[in-house]
Structure formats: structure tokens, C-alpha cells
N, C-alpha and C positions, 0 to 999 in steps of 0.2 A: 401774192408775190410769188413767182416762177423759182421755183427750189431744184435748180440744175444746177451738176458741177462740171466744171472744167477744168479742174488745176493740174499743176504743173505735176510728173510722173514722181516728183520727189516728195508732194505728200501726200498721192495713192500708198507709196511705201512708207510713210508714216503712220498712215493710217494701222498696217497689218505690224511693223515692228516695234518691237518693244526694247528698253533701256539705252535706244539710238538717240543720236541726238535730233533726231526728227524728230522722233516723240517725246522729246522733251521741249520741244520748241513747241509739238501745238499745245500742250499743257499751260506753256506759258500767252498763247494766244487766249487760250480758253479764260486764262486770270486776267486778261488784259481787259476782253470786253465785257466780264461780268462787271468786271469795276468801274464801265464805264454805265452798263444798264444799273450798277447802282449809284452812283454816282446820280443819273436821269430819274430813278426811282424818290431818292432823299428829296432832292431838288423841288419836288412836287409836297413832301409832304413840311420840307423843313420851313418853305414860305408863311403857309397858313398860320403858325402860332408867332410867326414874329412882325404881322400885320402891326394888330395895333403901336407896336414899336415905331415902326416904320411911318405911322400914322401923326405921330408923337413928334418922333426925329425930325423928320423930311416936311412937316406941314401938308401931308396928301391929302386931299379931299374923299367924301364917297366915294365919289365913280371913280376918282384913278385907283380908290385900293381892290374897287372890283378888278377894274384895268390888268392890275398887276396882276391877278389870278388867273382871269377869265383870257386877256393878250394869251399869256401862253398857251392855254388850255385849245385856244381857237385856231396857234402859229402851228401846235401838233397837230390838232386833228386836220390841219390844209393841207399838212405836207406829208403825215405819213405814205398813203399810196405812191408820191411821187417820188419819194423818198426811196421808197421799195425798190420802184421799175429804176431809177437814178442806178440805184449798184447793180441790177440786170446788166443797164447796159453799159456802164462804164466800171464796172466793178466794185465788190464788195468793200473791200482793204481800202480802195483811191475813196469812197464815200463816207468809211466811218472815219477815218484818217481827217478827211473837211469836216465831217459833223462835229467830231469832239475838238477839233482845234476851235472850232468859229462857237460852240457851246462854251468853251472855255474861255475866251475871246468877250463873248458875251456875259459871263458869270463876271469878267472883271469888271465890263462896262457899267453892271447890277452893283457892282460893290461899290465903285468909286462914283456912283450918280449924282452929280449935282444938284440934281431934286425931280420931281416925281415927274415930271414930264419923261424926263431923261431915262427913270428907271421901268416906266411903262411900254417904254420902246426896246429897251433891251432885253423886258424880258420878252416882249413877244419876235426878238431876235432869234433869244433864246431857245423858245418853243422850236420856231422852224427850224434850228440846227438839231436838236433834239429829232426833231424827224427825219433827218436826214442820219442819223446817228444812231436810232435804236433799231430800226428796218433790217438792219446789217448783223446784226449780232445773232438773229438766230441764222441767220444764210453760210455769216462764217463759221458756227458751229457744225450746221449740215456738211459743210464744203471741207470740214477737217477733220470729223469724228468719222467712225465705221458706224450703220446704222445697229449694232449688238452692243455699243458701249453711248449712244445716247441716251439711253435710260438713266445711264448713272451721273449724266452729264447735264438730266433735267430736273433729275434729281437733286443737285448741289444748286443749280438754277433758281429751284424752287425756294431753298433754303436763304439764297441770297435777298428775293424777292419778301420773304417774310421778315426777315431780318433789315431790311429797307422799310417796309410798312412799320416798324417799333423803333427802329431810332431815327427815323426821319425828325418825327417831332420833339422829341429827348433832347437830338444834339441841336435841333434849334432854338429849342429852349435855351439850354447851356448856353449854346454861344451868345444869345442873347441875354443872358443874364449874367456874366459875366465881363461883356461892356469890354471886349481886348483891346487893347489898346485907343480904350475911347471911341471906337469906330462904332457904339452903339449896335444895330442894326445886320453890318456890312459883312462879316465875317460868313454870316451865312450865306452869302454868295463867294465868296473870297477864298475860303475853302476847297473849293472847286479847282484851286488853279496849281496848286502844286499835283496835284489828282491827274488833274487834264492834261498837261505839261506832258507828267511821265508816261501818260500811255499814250500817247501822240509819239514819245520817242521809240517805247518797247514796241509798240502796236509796228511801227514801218518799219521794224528790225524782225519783228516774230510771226506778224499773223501772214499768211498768203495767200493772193489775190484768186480771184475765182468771179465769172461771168455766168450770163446765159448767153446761149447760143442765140436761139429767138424770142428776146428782148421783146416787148412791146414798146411800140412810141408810144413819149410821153403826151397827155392831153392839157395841154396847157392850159387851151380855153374852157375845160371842164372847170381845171384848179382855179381860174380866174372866174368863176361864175358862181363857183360855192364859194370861196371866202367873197367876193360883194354881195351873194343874199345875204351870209350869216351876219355880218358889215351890216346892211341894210337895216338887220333886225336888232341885233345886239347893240349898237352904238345908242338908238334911242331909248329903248327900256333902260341903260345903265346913266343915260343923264338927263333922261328925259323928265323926274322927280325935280331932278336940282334946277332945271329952265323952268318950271312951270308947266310940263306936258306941248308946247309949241307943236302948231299944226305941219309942220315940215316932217315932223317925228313918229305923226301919224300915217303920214307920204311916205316916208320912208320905210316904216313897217308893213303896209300895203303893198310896196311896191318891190318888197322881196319875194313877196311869193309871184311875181310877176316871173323876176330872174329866174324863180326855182323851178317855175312852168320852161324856161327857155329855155334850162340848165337839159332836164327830161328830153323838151325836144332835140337839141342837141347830140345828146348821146345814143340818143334812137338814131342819128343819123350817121355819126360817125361811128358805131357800128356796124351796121350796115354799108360804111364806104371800106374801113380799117382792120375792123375787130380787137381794136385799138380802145376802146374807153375809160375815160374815169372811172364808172359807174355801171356794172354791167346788170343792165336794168331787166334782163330777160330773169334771172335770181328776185326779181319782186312777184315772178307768176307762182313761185313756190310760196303755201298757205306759210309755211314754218317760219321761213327765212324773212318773209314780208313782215310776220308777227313778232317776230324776236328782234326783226330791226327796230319797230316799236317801242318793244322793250328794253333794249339797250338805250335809246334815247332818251324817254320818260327816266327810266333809273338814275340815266346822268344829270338830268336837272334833278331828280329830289338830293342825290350827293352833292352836287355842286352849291345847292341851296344850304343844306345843314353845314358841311366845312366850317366853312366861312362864317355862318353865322354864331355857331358854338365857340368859335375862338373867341367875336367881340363879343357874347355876352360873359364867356368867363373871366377874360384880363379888362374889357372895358366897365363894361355891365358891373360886376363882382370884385372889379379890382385887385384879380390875382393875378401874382407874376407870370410869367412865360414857365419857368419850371412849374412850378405846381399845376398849370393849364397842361402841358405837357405830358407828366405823371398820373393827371385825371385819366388822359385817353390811353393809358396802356393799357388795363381789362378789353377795352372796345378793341385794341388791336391783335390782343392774344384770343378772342374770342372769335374774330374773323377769321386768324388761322388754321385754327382747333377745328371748326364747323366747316370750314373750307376742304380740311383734308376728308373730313368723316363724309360730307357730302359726296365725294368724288369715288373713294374710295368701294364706301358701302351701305349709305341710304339709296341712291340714284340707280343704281342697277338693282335693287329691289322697287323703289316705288315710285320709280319715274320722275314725271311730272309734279305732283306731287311735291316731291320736296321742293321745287322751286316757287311753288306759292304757296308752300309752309313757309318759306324764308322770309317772302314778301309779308305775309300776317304775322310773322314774330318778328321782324324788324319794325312793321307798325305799331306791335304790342309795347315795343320796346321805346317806340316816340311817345304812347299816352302816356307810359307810364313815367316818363321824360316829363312830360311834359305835367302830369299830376305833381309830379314832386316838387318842380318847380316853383307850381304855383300854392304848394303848401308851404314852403322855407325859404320859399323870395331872398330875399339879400342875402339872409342866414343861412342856406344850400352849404352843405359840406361836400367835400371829394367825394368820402364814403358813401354820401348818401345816394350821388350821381352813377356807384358802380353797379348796381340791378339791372338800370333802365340801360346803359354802355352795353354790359355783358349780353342783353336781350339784345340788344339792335343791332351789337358785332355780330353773334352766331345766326341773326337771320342774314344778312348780308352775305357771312360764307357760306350759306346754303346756297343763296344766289349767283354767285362771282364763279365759282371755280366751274361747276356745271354746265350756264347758262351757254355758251358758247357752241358746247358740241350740240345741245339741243336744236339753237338755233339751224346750225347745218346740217342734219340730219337728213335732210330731205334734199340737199343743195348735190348737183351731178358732182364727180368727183373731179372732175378738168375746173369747176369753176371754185372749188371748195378755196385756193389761195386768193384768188379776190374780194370773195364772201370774207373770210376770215378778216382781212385788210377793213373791208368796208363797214363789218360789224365795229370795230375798235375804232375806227374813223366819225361812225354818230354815236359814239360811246362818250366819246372826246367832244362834239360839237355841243351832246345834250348836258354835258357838265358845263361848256361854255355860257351855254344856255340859263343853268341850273344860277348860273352865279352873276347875268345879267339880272337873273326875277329877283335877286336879292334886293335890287334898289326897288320895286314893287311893294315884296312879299317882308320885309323886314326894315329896310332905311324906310319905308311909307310909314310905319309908326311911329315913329321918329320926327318928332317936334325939329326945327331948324336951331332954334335959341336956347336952348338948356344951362341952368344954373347946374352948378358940381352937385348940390343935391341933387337934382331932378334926373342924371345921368343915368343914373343906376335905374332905378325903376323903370327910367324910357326903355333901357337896351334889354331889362327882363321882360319886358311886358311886350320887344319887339317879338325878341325871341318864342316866347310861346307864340305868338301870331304865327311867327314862320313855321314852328314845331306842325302845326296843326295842319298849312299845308305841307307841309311833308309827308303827314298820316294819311292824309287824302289823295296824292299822287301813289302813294305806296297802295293803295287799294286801288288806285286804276292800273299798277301795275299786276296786281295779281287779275282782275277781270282777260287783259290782255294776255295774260298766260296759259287761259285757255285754248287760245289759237295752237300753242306748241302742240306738237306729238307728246303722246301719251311716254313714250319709252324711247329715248333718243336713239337713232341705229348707229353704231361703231365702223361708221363708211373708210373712215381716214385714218390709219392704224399701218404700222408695220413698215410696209412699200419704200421706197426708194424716192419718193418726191418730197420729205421731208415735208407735208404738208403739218401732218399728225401733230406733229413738235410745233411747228409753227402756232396751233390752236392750242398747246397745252401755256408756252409762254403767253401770248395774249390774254389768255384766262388770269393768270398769276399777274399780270399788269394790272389789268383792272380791279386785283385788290387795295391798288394803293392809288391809281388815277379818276 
């Protein structure tokens, strides 16, 4: 995403004065759109624990509960890039202004859905307003702060973001367990809307617009040829279980890699006519960036795959509440923080590489031993017992998350480093879409169709370790593939005036909770 400012001379002078009421106005910009990235942050995690509710509630089948996850998962990653160049060229302030309205818009449609058809469309409403909505937040930041006081301003950033990853699932517990007003389920979207309201009103009153000069055109027919391969591929694995496997489904998965060969040709040409792409494919000749795209991908199917499935096995499988399921995953979320900062901070500029496939083998360590426990106290599994294998698979995870990013670009020219960045977070996003199509594969496949109330439990533990195990085994093809990285990532993107730097520091901190 192109990190140029152009605003207006009145908050260049905001930027250098203090106790004006400039600079109290972008302070209040700065509260507006954190609340809005966290607002998008909870969003993501508060879903996954109020599934089986939802399931319960509304009468959703497998696929649409995948639906519900994997929709949004797929509506972001389509739209971020276009999302980005969108406030290029029409502006920052006019696009997060539509994002959170039509997010909020969408969060009510999630609330009030009349059944699961209705809420699997909303949310992947949802998702693409979200892209159009989170793009913006770090551009208005760049376009309002002086670059000597971003540090402290990605700093409270960061804080928000972790703070996002721990109560996401907490308050959707709560709200789900507490049943407001009958509405079951709904409040966890519904929430969203006094939220969204008032920054839709503060946000056009406080933040200020800011463009690029040269914008790039949008690639429309890029965005339209990756979401029909993903289409292509994701719609069959997530119901292709519940038809019987149907020969169309096989067509249809063969026939995305078709698109994705067209998509390539494509973009080799409309570079070459524009310099305008979706997809700036010459950033695949780089060994680093080619390997790390990899990486990012694989990583989002094995998260996408475990989410989702530790929720049904704790409240369906084990028959624990939403709170208690909730309260299981705080260790795993203060552990990703913990090892997220120390990663960044001061393992990684000592030992490289290294620590990113230390992360990968103690988050694997952290699945057997998942997955050992499991199958030693079956039904009988306590919270406690689950906090070892949690606290192992959070701190490899932030070994992974907070790092991975700059490594990946290390070797990317530094003119292309904001589309790299965009595009890394973009199959970060597809391969969690991904991650949580395999779930009708890798976990509903063990999964008897008929089950008596006894036989429930054991099917959903016994799915669950099936899926644990692949998980262990993508988490080891993700460390083989992190050999491709650089040994020692170089610090290309720092400091400068393109606000690239920041850009890759926020994306990093997303992907601890996406």
C-alpha cells in the first residue's frame, strides 16, 4: 500500500504543535481508528467460541458453521489489497468512513439473521467491509503523526492488538453465556453497533483526509480471478463431505488451479501493459519472499484448522460452557504475547532464523503434547490440565508471528516492500480460509453422520486428536520450508518517510489474532 501524504497545511501543523486543538483532534483520530482495528481484531476472535451456540440456536449445519468463519476469512483476504489502493485513490478518511459504516451495517445483519443462510452472507459482508476498513488505519496514522512520535503511537497499537487477542474470546463467552436479552448467540455481533455508530460520527468530525498522488489502478480482474479459484476450491472441500464427495467437486477443484494459472498469466501482462497489478509477481524471483509466501500460507491452514476445531471439541466434545472454553485459552493467549515481544525484541537479532523454526518445533511440541493429554483423560480432561500443552503452542506461535514478516522482506527491493507486505497478509488470510475449509476433511471426516448423545463426545474427541496430528505434521512442513529464509533478516525498511516500516510492524501484530 503506497504510504504518501497529502493533507491539508492544517495538520502538517498539528503535527509540530502541541496543546492546539490540532493536536488534540489527531489524538482523538488516533482513538477513533484503534477502536475501530479493535473492534475488527475481537470480531475475529469473539466468533470462534460462540460457534457451537450458534449451531445449537440457529439449526446450522457443518459447512455453513465453517461458512461462517472461513466467508469472512476469504471476504478479507479478497479485499485487503484493493481495499489499500481504494484510500490511495479516493482517500483514506472517505474509505474507512464506508468500511466501518457497511462493517457495522453488517455486524447488525449477523445479529438479527434469520437463520444461517442469512448469517453466512453477512458475515462474508462483513469480512470485505473489514478490508476496506482496516487498510486505512495504518495510512491515517502515517498521514497524522510526525515520523519521532510513531514509535509511541505503535506502541499503544501494539497494546490494543494484545488486548484484542485476550478478550476477544472472554467477552464472547460472556456474552454468550449470559443469554441478553434472550437473543442467545447475537449480542456478539450486536455489540459492534453502538461501537460503530460512534466512530462513523467522531471519525468524519476528527480524522483528516489524506490521498496519494500516484494511486495505482485498481485490478479488478486480478480480485475477480483469486476469489473464483479460492471459490473453486473452498466451496467443495467444505461440502463436498456432506454431498457424498460428487464428481462436479472434483471439477471444481481441478479446475481452480486452472483460474490460478490465468490469474499468473494475467498479471504478467497487465504489468507489463500498467504496472498496475494485483499481484506483483516479479517479488516471487526473490528466494526469501517466494519461501516465506509459503509460509505464511501453510501456517494459516494449520491455525485455521486448530481454532475452530478446539472450540467443538471443548463446548461440543466435553460439553463445557462458552466461559470456561474461554478462560481454557487465556494461558495460550498471554503466551503468544510474552514470546511475541521477547522474539522481536531480543532472540531474533541474535539468532536469526532460528528462532522461527524454534517456534515452529515448540508449537508442534506443544500439539503432541495436546494431543497426549487428550488421549490420556478423554472426557475427563480438565482446564488445568490443557495449560502445558496451550502455554507450549502460544510461545511457539509468538516466536513465529511477530518476526516472520520482516524476514520474509528482507530481500524484497524497497519500492516494492508495501505490496509485498499487503500480499504476505493477503495468503496469510486465504491459507486460514483454507485451513478451515480442510476442517470438513481433517475433523467433520471422523465424524459419524448419526450419533446418539452418548456417542457425541467421544466422536468429537477422537475427531479432534485426528485433526491435532495434522496440525503436527503441517507445523513440520512449516519448519522444513523455513529454511529457504535468510539466515538473519536485514532491517531494509526502518526509519524513512514512506511509512512502510509501521506498515509491517502492524501486519505482524494482526496476524497474532487472524
Amino acid at each position: 500500500m503506497t504510504s504518501t501524504e497529502t493533507l491539508a497545511g492544517s495538520t502538517g501543523s498539528a503535527a509540530g504543535s502541541t496543546g492546539s486543538a490540532a493536536d488534540r483532534r489527531r489524538w482523538f483520530a488516533l482513538a477513533i481508528v484503534m477502536t475501530a482495528a479493535f473492534m475488527d481484531l475481537v470480531d475475529v476472535t469473539i466468533v470462534n467460541i460462540a460457534i457451537p451456540s450458534i449451531q445449537q440456536d440457529a439449526g446450522a449445519s457443518f459447512s455453513q458453521i465453517q461458512w461462517i468463519t472461513a466467508g469472512y476469512a476469504l471476504a478479507f483476504a479478497a479485499g485487503l489489497i484493493t481495499g489499500g489502493r481504494l484510500g490511495d485513490i479516493h482517500g483514506r478518511r472517505r474509505m474507512f468512513l464506508i468500511g466501518i459504516g457497511g462493517f457495522t451495517l453488517a455486524s447488525a445483519l449477523c445479529g438479527f439473521a434469520a437463520n444461517p443462510e442469512m448469517l453466512v452472507a453477512s458475515r462474508i459482508l462483513q469480512g470485505g467491509m473489514a478490508a476496506m476498513m482496516v487498510p486505512q488505519v495504518l495510512s491515517i496514522v502515517h498521514a497524522t503523526f510526525p515520523a519521532h512520535e510513531r514509535g509511541k503511537v505503535f506502541g499503544l497499537f501494539g497494546a490494543i492488538v494484545g488486548l484484542g487477542a485476550v478478550s476477544g474470546p472472554l467477552l464472547g463467552a460472556l456474552l454468550t453465556e449470559w443469554n441478553l436479552f434472550g437473543l442467545e448467540w447475537r449480542p456478539i455481533f450486536l455489540i459492534n453497533l453502538p461501537v460503530g455508530i460512534a466512530a462513523l460520527i467522531l471519525g468524519s468530525r476528527f480524522i483528516s483526509e489524506s490521498k496519494a498522488p500516484k494511486a495505482l489502478k485498481l485490478d479488478l480482474v486480478g480480485v475477480a480471478l483469486v476469489t473464483l479459484g479460492l471459490l473453486m476450491l473452498l466451496y467443495p472441500l467444505t461440502r463436498g463431505r456432506e454431498l457424498g464427495w460428487p464428481l462436479w467437486g472434483h471439477l471444481s477443484m481441478a479446475g481452480s488451479l486452472v483460474v490460478f494459472g490465468a490469474l499468473v498469466a494475467y498479471e504478467r501482462r497487465k504489468s507489463a501493459r500498467d504496472g498496475s497489478p494485483l499481484v506483483e509477481l516479479s517479488l516471487f524471483k526473490v528466494k526469501s519472499f517466494a519461501a516465506g509466501i509459503a509460509v505464511q500460507t501453510v501456517f494459516g491452514i494449520s491455525l485455521g484448522i486448530f481454532f475452530l476445531v478446539w472450540t467443538l471439541y471443548m463446548q461440543v466434545g466435553l460439553g463445557w460452557s462458552p466461559l470456561r472454553a474461554g478462560l481454557t485459552g487465556v494461558p495460550f493467549s498471554i503466551a503468544v504475547s510474552v514470546a511475541a515481544g521477547m522474539s522481536v525484541q531480543k532472540l531474533v537479532p541474535r539468532f536469526g532464523r532460528k528462532v522461527l523454526q524454534a517456534g515452529a518445533l515448540v508449537m508442534a511440541i506443544g500439539v503432541l503434547i495436546y494431543l497426549a493429554e487428550s488421549e490420556r483423560y478423554g472426557l475427563g480432561i480438565a482446564s488445568w490440565q490443557m495449560a502445558l500443552p496451550l502455554v507450549v503452542m502460544g510461545a511457539g506461535m509468538g516466536l513465529i508471528v511477530a518476526p516472520l514478516t520482516d524476514a520474509v522482506l528482507s530481500g524484497v527491493p524497497r519500492e516494492h516492500a508495501g505490496s509485498a507486505s499487503g500480499l504476505i497478509n493477503t495468503v496469510q488470510q486465504m491459507g486460514n480460509a483454507l485451513g478451515l475449509g480442510l476442517v470438513s476433511v481433517v475433523f467433520f471426516g471422523e465424524i459419524g453422520d448419526r450419533l446418539t448423545r452418548a456417542q457425541v463426545g467421544p466422536a468429537f474427541v477422537n475427531a479432534f486428536q485426528h485433526a491435532l496430528g495434522w496440525v503436527a505434521a503441517v507445523l513440520g512442513v512449516i519448519f522444513l520450508l523455513m529454511f529457504a529464509l535468510p539466515k538473519r533478516p536485514a532491517q531494509h525498511v526502518e526509519g524513512g518517510g514512506d511509512g512502510e516500516g509501521e506498515q509491517l510492524l502492524v501486519e505482524e501484530e494482526r496476524e497474532l489474532v487472524h
